[in-house]
Backbone as numpy.savetxt, mean C-alpha at the origin, in Angstrom:
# Nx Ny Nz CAx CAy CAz Cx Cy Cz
16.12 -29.26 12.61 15.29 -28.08 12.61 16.16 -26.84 12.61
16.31 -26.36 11.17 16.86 -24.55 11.25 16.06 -23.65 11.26
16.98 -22.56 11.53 16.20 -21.30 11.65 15.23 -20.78 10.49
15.85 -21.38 9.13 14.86 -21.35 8.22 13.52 -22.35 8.36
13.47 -23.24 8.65 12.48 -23.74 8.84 10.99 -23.41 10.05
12.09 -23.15 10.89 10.83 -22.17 11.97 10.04 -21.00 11.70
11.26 -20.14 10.50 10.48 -19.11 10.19 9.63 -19.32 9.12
9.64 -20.58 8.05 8.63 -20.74 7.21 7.44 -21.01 8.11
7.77 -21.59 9.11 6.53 -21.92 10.05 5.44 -20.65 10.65
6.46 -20.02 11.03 5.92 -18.68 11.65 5.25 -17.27 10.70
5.91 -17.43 9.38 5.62 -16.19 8.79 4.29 -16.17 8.56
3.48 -16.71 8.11 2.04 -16.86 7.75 1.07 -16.38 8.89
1.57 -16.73 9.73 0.82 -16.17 11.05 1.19 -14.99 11.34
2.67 -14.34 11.27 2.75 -13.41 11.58 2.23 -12.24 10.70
2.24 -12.15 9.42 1.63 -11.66 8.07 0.45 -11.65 8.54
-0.41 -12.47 9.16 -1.72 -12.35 9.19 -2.17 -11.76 10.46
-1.62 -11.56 11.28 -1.37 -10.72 13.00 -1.01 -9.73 12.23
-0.37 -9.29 10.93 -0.27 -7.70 10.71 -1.20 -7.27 9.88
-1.96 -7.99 8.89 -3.09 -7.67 8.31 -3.92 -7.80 9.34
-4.33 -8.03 10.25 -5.76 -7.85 11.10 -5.16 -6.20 11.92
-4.32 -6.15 12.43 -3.71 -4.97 12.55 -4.25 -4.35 11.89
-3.74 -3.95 10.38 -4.30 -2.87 9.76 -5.47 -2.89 9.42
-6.53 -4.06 8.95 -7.74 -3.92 9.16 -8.36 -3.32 10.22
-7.72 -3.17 11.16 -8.39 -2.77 12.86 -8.19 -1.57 12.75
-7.04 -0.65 12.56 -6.71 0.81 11.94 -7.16 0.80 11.23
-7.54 0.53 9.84 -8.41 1.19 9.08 -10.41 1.46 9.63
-10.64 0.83 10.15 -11.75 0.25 10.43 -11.77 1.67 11.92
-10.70 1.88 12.88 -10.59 2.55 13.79 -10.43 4.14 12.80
-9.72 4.15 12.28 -9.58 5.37 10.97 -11.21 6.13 9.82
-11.59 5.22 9.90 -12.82 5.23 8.89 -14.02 5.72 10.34
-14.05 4.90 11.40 -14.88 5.75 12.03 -15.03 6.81 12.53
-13.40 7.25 12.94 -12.87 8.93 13.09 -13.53 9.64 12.45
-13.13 9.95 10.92 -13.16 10.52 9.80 -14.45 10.46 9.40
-15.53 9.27 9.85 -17.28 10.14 9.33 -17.68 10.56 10.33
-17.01 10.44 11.75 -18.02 10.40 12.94 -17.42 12.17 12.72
-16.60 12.73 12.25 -16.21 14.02 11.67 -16.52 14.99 10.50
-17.70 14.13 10.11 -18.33 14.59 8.64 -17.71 14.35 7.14
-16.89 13.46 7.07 -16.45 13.08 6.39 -17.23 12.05 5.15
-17.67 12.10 4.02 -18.07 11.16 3.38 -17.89 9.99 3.09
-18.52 8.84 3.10 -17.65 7.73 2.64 -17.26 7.83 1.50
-18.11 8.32 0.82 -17.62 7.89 -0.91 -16.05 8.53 -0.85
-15.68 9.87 -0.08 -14.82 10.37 -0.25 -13.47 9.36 0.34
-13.87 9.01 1.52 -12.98 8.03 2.27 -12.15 7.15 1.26
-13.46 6.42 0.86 -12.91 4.80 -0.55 -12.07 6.14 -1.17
-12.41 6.99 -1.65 -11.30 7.44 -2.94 -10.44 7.26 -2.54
-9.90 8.40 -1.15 -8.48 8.30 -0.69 -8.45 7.36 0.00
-9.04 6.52 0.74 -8.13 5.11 0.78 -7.48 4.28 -0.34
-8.16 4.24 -1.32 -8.14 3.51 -2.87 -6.80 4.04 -3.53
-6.68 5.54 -3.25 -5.55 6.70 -4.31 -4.44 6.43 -3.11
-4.66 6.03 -1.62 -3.53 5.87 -0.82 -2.67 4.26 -1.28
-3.67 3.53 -1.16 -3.56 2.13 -1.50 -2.67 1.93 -3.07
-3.04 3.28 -4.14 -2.19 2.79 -5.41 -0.76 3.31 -5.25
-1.04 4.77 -4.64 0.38 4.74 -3.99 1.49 4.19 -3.58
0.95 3.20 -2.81 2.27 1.98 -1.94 2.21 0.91 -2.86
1.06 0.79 -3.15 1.41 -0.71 -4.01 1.87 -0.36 -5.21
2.15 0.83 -6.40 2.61 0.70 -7.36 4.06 0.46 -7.56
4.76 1.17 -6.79 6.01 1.10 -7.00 6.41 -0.75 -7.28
5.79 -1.26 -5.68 6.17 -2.81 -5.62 5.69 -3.77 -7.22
4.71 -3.02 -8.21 4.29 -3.58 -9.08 5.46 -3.06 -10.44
6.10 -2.47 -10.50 6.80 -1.78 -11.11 8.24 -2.62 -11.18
8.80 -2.88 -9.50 9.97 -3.93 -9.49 9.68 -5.15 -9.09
8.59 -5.45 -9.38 8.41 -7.44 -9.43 8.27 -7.45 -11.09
7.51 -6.97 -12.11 7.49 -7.26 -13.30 8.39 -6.48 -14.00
9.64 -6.00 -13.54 10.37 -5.19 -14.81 11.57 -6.20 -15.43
11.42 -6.21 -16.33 12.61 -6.84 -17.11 14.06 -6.11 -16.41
15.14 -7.28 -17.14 16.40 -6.62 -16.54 17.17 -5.47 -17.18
16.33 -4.41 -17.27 16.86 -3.16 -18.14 16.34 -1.79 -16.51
16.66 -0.89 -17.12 16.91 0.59 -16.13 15.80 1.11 -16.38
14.78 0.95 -17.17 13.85 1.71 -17.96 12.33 1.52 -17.02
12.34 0.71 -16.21 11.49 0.79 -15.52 11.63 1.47 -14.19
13.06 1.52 -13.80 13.72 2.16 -12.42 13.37 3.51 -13.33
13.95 4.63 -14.28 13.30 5.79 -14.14 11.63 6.24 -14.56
10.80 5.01 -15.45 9.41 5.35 -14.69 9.11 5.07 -13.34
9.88 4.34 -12.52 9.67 4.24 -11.17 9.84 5.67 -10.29
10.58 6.37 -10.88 10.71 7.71 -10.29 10.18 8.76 -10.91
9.67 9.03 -12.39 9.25 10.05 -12.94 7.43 9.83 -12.52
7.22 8.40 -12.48 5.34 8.85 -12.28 4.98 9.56 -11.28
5.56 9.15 -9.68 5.05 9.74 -9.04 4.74 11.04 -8.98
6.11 11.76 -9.38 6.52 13.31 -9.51 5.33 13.87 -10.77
4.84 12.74 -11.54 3.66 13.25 -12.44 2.39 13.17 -11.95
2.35 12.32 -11.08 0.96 11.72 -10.70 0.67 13.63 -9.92
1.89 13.57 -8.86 1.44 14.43 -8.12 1.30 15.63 -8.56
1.95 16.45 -9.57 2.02 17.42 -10.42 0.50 17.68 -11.33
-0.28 16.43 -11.60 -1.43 16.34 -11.87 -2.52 16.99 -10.70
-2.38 16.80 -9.33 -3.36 17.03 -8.16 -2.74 18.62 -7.96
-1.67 19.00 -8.09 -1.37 20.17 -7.65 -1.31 21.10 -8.22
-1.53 21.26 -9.63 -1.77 22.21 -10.99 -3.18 21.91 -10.89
């Protein structure tokens, strides 16, 4: 029994002790924010526009071929995305 093997054991559980986590913050977050007048419909957007945020990048370096060309759209979208909300 190695240390690799304990932790294949353990990670699944622990991954899932951190997703109930953030389900519990979001869920603790979402009632803040209407019990404050906040809309839902508005909420889903920016949770949804927060959510493409973090996850794009990670979608960007799991499917890029072995060239550079995806490392500088990895850095020019954001700087566009946001340049879009602020103009």
């Amino acid at each position: 029994m190695g240390v690799g093997s304990k932790l294949g054991e353990v990670a699944p559980f622990t991954v899932m002790v951190i997703m109930e986590g953030c389900t519990i913050a979001l869920t603790i977050m979402a009632k803040t924010v209407m019990s404050r007048g906040m809309s839902p419909f508005v909420f889903v957007v920016y949770t949804n526009a927060l959510g493409t945020l973090i996850l794009l990048p990670y979608s960007f370096l799991y499917h890029r071929e072995r060239s550079t060309h995806t490392l500088i759209y990895l850095f020019i979208f954001p700087s566009e995305f946001l340049r879009f909300f602020v103009n």
